[in-house]
C-alpha positions in Angstrom: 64.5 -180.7 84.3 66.1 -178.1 81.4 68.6 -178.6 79.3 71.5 -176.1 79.7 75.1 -176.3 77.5 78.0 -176.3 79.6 80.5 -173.7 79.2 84.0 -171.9 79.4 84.8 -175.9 81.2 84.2 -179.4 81.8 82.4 -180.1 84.9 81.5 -183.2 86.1 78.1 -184.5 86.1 76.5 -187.5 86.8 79.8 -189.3 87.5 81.2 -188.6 84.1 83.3 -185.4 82.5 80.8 -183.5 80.7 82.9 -181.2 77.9 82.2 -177.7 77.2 79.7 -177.5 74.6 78.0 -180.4 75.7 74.1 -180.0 76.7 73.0 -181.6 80.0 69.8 -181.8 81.8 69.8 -180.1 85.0 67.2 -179.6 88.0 66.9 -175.9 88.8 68.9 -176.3 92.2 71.7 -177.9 90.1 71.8 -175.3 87.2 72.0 -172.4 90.2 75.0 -174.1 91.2 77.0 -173.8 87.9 75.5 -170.9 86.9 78.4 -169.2 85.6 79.4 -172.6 83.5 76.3 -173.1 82.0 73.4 -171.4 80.1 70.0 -172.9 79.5 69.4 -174.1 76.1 66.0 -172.5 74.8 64.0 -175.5 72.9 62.4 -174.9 69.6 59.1 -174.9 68.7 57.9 -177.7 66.4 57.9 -176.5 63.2 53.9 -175.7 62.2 52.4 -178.1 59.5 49.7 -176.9 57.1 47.4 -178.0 56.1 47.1 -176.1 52.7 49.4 -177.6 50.2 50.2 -175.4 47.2 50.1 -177.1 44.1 51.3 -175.9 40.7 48.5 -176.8 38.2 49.9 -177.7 34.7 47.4 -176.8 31.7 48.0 -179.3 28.6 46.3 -178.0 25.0 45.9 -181.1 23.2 46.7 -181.2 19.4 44.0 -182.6 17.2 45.0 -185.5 15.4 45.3 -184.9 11.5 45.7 -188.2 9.4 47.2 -187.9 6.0 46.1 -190.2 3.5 47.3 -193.2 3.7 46.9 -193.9 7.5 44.3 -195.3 8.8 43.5 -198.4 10.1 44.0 -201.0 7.3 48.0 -200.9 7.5 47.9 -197.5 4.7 45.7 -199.0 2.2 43.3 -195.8 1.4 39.8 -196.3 -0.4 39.8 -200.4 -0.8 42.8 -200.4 -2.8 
């Protein structure tokens, strides 16, 4: 069975009032029947999934470390004092 979207009417399908717009399913007999109230409804494709992912690689320079006198790591006593 295709799905087809009803058009320029309601019809009724199924027991119940389909409204223009909607989309039914249909057997091929069914859909010749109402041919000029509905139009098949072309699926899509799923949408493709790669594999490849493109990263953006982010480059970091690292500043050396200059200590001033004074730091360190007795609390800023410099030389034993």
């Amino acid at each position: 069975m295709a799905k087809y979207k009803i058009k320029n009417t309601n019809i009724l399908h199924d027991g119940k009032i389909r409204k223009e717009g909607s989309v039914v399913e249909l057997t091929d007999e069914q859909a010749k029947k109402l041919e000029g109230f509905v139009e098949l409804v072309k699926e899509k494709a799923p949408a493709k999934q790669t594999t490849e992912t493109k990263t953006k690689t982010k480059t970091e320079t690292k500043k050396p470390e200059v200590k001033t006198e004074g730091e360190g790591q007795n609390g800023g006593e410099s030389n034993g004092k």
